[in-house]
TIMIDO-835358 format. One record per atom (N, C-alpha, C, CB): x, y, z. Coordinates in pm, whole numbers, plus 50000, padded with zeros to 5 digits. Glycine has a CB too. Layout:
BEGIN
XYZ...
***
This chain:
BEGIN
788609572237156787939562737068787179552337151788959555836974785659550237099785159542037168785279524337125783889547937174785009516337225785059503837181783749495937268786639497837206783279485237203782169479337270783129460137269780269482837152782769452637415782729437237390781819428037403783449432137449782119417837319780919410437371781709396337401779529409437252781039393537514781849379437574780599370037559782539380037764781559359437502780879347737494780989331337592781179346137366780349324437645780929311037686780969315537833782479305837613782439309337884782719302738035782969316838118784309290438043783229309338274783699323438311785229326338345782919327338431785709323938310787399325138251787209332438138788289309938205786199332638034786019340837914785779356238008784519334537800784859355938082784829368038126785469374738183784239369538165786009363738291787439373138386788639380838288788569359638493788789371538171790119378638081788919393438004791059362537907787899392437949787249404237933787029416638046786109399837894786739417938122786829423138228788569427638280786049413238311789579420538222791329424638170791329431738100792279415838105790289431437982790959433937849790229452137843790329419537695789219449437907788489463137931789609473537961787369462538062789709470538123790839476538214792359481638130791219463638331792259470038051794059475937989793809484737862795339460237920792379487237794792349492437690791849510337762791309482737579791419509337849790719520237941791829522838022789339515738031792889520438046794249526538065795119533437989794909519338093794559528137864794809534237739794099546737674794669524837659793369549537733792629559437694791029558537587793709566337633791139547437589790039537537506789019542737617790349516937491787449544337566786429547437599785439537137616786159555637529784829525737717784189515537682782699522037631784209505137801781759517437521780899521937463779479512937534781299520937309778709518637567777849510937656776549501937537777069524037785776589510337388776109506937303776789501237142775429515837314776139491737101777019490036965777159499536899776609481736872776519506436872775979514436809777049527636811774589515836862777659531436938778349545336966779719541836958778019552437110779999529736912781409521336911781879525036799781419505336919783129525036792783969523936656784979511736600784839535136663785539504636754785969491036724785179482936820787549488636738785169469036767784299460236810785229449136817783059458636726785249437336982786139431537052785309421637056786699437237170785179407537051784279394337029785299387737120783989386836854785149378937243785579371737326784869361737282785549375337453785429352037218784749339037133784879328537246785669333436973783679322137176783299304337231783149295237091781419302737334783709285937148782979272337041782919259837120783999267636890782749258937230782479249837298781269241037180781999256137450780089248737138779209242537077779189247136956778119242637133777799240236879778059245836735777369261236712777359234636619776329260436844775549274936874776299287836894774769273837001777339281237038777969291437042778929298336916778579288637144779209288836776780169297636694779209301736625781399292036612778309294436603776889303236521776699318636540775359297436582776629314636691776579330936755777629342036713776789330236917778829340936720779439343336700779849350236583779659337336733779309343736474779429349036343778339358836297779489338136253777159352936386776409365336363776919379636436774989362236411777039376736498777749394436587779049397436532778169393836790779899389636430780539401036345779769402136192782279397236324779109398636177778119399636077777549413636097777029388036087776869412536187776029422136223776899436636257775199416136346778099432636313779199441136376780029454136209780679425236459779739440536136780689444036000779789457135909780859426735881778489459835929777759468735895777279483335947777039462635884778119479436056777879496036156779619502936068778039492936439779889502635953781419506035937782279509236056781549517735853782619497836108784029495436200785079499436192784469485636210785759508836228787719512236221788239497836234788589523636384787659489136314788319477736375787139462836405789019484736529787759459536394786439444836416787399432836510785829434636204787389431936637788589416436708788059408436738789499416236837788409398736668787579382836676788389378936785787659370236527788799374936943789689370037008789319357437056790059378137095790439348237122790189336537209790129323237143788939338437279788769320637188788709300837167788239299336996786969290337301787589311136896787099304236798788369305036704785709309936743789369323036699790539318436592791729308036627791299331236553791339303236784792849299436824792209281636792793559305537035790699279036767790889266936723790579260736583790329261236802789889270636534789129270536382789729279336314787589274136371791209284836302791819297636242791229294936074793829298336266791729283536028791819284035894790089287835854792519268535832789329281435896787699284235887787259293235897786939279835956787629296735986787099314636040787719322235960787529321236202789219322935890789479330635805788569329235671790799329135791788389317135629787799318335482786259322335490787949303235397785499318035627784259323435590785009340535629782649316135695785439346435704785999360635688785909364835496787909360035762786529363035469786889365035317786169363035262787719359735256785189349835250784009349335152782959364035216783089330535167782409362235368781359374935363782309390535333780419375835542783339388735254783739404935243784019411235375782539413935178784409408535436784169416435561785779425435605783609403835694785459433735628786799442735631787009450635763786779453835511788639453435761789309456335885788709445535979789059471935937789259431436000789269424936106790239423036150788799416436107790839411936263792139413036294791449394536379792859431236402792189386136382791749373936472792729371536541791339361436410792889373636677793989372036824793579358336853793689383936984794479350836876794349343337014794559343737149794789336037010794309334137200794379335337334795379346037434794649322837360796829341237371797719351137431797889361237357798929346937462797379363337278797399380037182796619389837272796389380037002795109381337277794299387837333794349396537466793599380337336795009392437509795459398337665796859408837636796019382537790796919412337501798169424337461797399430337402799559421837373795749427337376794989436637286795749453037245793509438937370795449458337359796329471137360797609476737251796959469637486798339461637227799519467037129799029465837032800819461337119798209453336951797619450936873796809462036826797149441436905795939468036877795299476836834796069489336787794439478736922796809494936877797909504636837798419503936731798879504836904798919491436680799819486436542798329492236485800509465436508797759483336493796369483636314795369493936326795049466936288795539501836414794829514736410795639526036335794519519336557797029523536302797619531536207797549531136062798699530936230796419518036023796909513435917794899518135873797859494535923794919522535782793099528535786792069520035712792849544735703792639511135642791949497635551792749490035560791589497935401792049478035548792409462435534791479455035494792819455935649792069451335340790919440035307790469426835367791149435835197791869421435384792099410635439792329406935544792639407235404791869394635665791779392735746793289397735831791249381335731793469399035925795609398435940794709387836111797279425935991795989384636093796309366736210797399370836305797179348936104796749371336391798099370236549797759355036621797699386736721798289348636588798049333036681798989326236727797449322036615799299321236851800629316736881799749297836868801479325037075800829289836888800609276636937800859275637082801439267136867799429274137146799529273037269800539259637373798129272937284800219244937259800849238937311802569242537338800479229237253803169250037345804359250537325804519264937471804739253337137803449265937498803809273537636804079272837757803289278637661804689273037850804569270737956804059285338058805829264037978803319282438209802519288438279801819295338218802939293738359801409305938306800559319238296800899329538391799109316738318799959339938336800289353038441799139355138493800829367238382798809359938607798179368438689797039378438609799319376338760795759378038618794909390438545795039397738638793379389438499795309407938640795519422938740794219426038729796619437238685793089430138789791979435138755790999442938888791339423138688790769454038855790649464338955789139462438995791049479638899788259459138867786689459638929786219445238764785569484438922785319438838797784679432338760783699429838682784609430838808783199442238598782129445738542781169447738617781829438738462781249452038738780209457638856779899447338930778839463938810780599431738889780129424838990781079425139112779859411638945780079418339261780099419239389780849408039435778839420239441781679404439372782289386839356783959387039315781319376839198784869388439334786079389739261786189374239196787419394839365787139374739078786849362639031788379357538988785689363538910789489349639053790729350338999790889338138947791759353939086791759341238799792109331638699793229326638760792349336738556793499314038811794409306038858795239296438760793749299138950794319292038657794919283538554794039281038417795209269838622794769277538288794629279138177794699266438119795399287838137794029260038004794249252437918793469240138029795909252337860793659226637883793079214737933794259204637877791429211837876794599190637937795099182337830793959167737814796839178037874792879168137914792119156237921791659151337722790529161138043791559155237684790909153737523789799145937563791909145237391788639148237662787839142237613787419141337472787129144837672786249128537472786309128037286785319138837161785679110937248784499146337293783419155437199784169170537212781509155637273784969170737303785599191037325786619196837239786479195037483786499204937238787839215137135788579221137239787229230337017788029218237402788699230137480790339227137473788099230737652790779218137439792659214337450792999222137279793219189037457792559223537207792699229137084792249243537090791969221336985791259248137168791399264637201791889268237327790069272037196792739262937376793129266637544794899262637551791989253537684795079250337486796279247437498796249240237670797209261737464797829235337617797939227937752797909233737889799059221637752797559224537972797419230938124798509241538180797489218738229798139249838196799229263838252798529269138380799349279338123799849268738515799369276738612799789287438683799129271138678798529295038718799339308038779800249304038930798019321438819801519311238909802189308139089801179309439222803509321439133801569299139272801159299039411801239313539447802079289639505802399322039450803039331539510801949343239479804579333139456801779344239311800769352239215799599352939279800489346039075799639336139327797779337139307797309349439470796749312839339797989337839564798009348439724797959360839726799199348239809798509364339637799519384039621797959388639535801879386339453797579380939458796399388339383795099388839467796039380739244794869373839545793779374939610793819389339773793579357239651795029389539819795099398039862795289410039907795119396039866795069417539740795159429339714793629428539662796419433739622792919414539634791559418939618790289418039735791189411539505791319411239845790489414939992790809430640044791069403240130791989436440042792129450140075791349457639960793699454540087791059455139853790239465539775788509463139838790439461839581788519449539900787219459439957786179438239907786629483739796786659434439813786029419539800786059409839890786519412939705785069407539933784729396340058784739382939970782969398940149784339380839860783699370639810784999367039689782019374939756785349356139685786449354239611786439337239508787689355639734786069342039406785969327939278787029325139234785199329639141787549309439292788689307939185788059300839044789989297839253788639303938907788549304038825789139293838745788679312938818789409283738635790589276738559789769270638425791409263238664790309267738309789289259338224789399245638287789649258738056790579242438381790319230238442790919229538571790749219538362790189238538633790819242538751791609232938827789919247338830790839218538839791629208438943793199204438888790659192838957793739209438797794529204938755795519217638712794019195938671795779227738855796449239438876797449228838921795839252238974798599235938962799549230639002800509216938914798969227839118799749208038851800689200138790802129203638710799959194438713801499213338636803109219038583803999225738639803139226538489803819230838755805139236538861806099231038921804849241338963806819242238961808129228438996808309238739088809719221738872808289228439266807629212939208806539212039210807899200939268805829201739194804429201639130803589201839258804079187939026802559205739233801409208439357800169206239328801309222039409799009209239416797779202339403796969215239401797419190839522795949210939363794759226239480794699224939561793309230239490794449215639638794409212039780795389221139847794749196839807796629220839793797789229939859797379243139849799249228839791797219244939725796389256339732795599264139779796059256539695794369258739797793569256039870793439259040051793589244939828794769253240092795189255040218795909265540254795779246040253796649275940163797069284140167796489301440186797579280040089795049294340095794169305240047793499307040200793009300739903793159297240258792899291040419793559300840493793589274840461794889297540480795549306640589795419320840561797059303940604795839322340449795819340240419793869344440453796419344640182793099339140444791709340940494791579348440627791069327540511792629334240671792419334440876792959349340871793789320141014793739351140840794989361740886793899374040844796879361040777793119374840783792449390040736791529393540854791419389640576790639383040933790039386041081788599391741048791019398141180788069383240903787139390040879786299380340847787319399740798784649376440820784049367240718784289370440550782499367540749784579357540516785079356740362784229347040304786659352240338784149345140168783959336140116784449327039996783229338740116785169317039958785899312139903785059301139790786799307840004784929307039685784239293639577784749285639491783399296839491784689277939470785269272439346784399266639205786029261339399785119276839150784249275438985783329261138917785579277138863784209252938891783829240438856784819226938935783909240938691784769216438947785899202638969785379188138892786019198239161786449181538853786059167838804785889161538914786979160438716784939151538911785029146739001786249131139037783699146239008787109129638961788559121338967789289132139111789719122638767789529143339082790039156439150789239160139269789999168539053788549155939269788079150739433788329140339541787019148139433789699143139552790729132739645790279131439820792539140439639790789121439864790409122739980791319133140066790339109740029792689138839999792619154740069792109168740043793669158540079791329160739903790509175639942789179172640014790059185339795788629162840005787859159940140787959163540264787879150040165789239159140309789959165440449789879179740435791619161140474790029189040352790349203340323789069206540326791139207640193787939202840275786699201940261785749202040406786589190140179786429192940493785809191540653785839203340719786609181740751787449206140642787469218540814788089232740735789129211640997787689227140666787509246340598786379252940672786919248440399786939266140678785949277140773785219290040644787319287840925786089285640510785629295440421785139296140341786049300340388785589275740268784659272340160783269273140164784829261040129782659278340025781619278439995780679266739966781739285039923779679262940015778989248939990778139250339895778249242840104779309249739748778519252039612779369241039528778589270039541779059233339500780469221439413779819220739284780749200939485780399227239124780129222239037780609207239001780379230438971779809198738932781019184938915780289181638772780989168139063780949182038675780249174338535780379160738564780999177138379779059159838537778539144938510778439138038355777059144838566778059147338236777889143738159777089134038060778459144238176777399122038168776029108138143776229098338258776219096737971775249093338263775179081538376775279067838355774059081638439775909064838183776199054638178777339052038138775529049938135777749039038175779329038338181779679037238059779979027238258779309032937962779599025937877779169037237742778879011337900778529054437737778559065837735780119073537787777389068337809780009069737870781679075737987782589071737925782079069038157782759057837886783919053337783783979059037664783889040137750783029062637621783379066937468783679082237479782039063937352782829089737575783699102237628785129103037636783389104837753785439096637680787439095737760787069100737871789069107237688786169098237949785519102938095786679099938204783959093338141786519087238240788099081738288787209080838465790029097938257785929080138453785259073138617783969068638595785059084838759783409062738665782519053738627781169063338701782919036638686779769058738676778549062938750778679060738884777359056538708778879050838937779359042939052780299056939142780479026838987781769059239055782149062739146781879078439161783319058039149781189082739073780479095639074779819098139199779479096338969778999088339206778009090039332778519088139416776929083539352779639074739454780299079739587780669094339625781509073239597781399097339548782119109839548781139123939606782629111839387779929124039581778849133339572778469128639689777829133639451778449117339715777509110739856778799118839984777429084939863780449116439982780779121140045780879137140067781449115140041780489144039960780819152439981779469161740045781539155039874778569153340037777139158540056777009154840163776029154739975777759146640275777979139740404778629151340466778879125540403779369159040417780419171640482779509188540448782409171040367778349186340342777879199940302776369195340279778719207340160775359192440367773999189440288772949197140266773419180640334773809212240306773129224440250773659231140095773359235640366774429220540040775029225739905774199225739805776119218739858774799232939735774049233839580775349219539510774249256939475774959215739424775539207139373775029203639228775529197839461776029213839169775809210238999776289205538900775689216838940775789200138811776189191438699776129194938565775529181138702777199199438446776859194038325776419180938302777759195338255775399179838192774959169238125775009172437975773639165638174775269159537918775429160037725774429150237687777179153837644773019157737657771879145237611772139144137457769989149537642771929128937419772299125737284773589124237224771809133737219774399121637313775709116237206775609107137158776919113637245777059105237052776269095036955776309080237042777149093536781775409073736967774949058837003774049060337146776439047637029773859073237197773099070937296771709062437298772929082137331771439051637362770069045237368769579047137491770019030837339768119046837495766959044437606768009044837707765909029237603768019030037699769069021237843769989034937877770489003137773770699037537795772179046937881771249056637900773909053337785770389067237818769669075737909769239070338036768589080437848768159061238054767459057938182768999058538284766459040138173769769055038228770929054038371771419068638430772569045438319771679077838300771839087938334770609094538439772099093438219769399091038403768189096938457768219092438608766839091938377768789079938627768529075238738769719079738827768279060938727771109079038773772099091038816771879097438878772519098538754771139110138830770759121038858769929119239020769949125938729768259108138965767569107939060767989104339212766769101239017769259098039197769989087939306770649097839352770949074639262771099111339299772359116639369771659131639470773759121639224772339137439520772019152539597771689163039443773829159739714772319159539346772389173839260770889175739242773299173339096771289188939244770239202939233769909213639151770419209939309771289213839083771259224738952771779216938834772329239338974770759214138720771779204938641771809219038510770999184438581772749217038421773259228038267773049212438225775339239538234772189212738090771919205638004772079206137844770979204638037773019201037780773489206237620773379195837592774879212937571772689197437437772109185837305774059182837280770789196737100773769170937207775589167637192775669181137041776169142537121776519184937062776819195136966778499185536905776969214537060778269185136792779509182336699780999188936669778989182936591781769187636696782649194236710783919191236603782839192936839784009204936511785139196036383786749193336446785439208636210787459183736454788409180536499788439170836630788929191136507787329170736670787189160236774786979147836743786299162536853787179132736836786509119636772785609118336787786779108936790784329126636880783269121436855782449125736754782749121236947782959138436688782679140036580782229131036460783439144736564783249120736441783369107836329782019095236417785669099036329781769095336564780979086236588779469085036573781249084436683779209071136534777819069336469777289057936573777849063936289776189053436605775299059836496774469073836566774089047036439774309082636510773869097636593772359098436593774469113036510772379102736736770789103736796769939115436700770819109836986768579107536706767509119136614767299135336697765589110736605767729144336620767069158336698765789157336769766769170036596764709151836763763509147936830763799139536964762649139736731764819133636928764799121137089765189131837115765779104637139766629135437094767529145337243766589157337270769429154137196766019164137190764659172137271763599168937319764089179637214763419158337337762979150337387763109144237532763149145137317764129136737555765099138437675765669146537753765829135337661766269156937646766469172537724764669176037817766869188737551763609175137760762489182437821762629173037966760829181937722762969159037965762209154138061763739153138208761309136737988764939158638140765399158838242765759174338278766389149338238765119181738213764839197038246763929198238397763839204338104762589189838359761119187638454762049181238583759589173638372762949168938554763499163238685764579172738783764279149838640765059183338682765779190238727765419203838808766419191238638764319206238754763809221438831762709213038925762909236638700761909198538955762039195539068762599195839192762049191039056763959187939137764979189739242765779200739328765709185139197765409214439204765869225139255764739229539369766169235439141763819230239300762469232639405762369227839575761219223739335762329216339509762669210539620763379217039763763389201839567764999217039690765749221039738766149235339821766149218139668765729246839718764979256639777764339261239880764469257439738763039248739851761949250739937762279244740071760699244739879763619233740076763799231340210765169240340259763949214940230764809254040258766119263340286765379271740315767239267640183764139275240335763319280340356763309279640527762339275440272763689289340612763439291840718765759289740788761829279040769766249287540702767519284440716768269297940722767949275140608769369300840826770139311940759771539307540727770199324640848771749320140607772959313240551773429328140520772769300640411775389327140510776119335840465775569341840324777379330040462775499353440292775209361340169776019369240106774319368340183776479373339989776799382939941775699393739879777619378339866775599409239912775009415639843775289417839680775029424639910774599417739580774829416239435774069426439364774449402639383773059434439418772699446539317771689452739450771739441239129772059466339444771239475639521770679485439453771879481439618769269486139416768539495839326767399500239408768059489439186766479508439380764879516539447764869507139468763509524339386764369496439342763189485539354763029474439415762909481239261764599472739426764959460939510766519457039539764309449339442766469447539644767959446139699768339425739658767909451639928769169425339585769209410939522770959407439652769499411339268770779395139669771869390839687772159375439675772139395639793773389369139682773319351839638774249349139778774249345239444773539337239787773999332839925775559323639931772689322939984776099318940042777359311740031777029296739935777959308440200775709293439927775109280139874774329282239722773949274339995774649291639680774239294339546772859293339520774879286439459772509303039580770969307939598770449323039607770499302239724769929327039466769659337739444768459339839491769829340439333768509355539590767469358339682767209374039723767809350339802765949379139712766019390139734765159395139891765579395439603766109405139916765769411240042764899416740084766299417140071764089412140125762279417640163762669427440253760979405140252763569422140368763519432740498764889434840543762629427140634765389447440481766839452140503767049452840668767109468240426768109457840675768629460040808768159475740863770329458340799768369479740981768339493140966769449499440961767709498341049770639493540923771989502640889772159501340687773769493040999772529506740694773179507740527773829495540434774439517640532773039490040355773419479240281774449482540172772249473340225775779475540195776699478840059776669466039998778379484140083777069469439858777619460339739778779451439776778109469139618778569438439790779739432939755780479425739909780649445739678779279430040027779519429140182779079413340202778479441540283779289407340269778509393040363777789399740490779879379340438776509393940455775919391040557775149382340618775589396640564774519379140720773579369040713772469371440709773599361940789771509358840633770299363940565769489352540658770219363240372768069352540660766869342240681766399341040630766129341140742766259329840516765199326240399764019324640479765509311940304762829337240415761759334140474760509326540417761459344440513760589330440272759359321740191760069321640024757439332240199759289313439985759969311739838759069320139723759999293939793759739325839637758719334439511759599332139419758289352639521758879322239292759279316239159760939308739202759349330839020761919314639134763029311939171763939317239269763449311739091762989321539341764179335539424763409328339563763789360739383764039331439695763559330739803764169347739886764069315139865763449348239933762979359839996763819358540158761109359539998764419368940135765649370740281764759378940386767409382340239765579379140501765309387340567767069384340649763699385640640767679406240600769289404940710768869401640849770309421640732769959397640905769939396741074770929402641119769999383341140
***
């Protein structure tokens, strides 16, 4: 029996898809490369925004008319909007669904077994645990990646920050982490399978370790991943997904100096550049100490990429707190900014806050810190131009050879080597000239 997924949102959404594949294809499940040749249909939900559940509903909409054996809504939209998602379920008629959460989702396999015996269902059926009431996580076992050249390991789960606009603590549950012991044992069964390049993963990554006993840091982490590196006798590369910037301590600074593996790529949400924006977030650091933080770390890496969420238009945003954010930005190293209109979120407090910006300003603002932003990338780019830097190879076809560098710079290979280029290898590249967004390698 075939099945098709579609993943939505972060990349923790994908690493558990890329699980869920593997354990259903152990099963004898067929992945379907088209909707179309499918018979059950698997939705790895987002609602981070109001787009992303938009989305969402259209692709079982759309899903509900190819007649489905099976339809799985999984993850962040039933585990935070259950009651909603069931009734619009029921009002569009929609039949044989099933809505998992988070920890269902990763048993897909039994789940399906049970309700594949059963040949109609009018009505929605509900597997949802309460996340708050869990403690840790397990390990994703995962053999290949969806063809990517990158291994990507889930280290930790859930959020408890509540900032005031997110649902992620209401679809994630509280902070859960994988063992120290787990994490080592996984990453190094995914350097012997052949992965040079290694992503750690978390919905809030800096904040692995708090619930263990006894409790630990990343940093420890971090230093461990260090040693097991040294010990392999090979070039590696070590990234890290996203960090707050609070969780940028001065030992991971120190960890940061004399690391031989980290990657000089630092996501850090910024969000807004004014303080007094930051407060009504539940931000919990000021603009001020943002930029320190970025200034040091751009003192230890000033070949980094350095990226930022931003939220244009929350409510009460004025001129003034934009211009600060704008000037934020202009004042700091970052280079890659992700930019989202404030999207409303039911169950959150900023939901209830007024007074709310016009759709015209925040597209408005979005355009002009889009223009400041693909400056800066340009920029940035263009002074990497003649630089060499560690690479991973990422797709080898006739037409061309793509790879992304240790600094998060997608680039394709004008002038191979004369030995044999594999998938998924480090090498070193020479940015030789720049074309649109890509700069142009040459191996050495």
């Amino acid at each position: 029996m075939k099945f098709f997924i579609k993943t939505l949102g972060c990349k923790v959404n994908q690493v558990e898809s890329a699980y869920i594949v593997e354990k259903l294809q152990e099963k004898g499940y067929k992945l379907a490369e088209k909707e179309e040749e499918a018979e059950i249909f698997i939705l790895n939900s987002c609602v981070v925004t109001a787009k992303a559940e938009a989305e969402g509903r259209k692709i079982i909409k759309r899903w509900s008319k190819l007649n489905p054996k099976l339809i799985v809504v999984a993850g962040c939209y039933p585990q935070a909007y259950k009651d909603a998602l069931f009734s619009w379920v029921q009002k569009q008629q929609i039949k044989n669904l099933v809505l998992l959460g988070q920890k269902e989702k990763l048993k897909i396999e039994v789940f399906l077994e049970m309700l594949l015996k059963t040949s109609h269902f009018s009505e929605p059926k509900v597997f949802i645990q309460d996340l708050f009431q869990e403690k840790g996580t397990e390990v994703l076992f995962i053999k290949r990646f969806f063809s990517h050249s990158r291994a990507f390991v889930k280290v930790q789960d859930g959020c408890d920050q509540f900032c005031s606009y997110c649902i992620v603590p209401y679809a994630r549950g509280a902070p859960r982490s994988v063992s120290l012991e787990e994490v080592l044992a996984e990453i190094e069964r995914l350097i012997q399978a052949g992965y040079e390049e290694i992503v750690l993963t978390g919905i809030h990554l800096g904040q692995w370790g708090k619930d263990l006993t006894p409790v630990k840091s990343l940093t420890d982490l971090l230093w461990e991943i260090e040693k097991l590196f040294a010990k392999q006798k090979k070039d590696l590369i070590l990234r890290l997904s996203s960090l707050e910037v609070r969780e940028i301590t001065s030992s991971f600074l120190e960890f940061a100096k004399n690391s031989a593996f980290l990657a000089p790529h630092f996501h850090i949400p910024l969000q807004s550049g004014s303080d007094r924006i930051l407060r009504l977030m539940n931000r919990h650091y000021t603009s001020k100490e943002y930029l320190t933080i970025l200034e040091k770390l751009y003192n230890l890496y000033p070949q980094a990429t350095f990226g930022a969420d931003v939220i244009v238009g929350f409510p009460s945003e004025t001129e003034k707190d934009f211009l600060k954010t704008l000037e934020v930005i202009e004042n700091s190293p970052l280079n890659w900014l992700h930019l989202f209109p404030f999207s409303p979120r039911p169950g959150t407090q900023a939901e209830k806050l007024t007074p709310k910006v016009k759709p015209e300003v925040i597209k408005a603002r979005i355009e002009i810190l889009k223009n400041i932003g693909k400056k800066k990338r340009e920029d940035f780019l263009n002074q990497e131009v003649g630089k060499v830097r560690r690479a991973v190879v990422e797709t080898i076809n006739e037409s061309e050879i793509k790879g992304l560098s240790e600094n998060y710079i997608s680039h394709k290979i004008v002038l191979p080597p004369p030995f044999p280029l594999s998938k998924g290898k480090i090498l070193k590249v020479r940015f030789m000239a720049k074309e649109g967004d890509y700069l142009l390698g040459k191996v050495l």
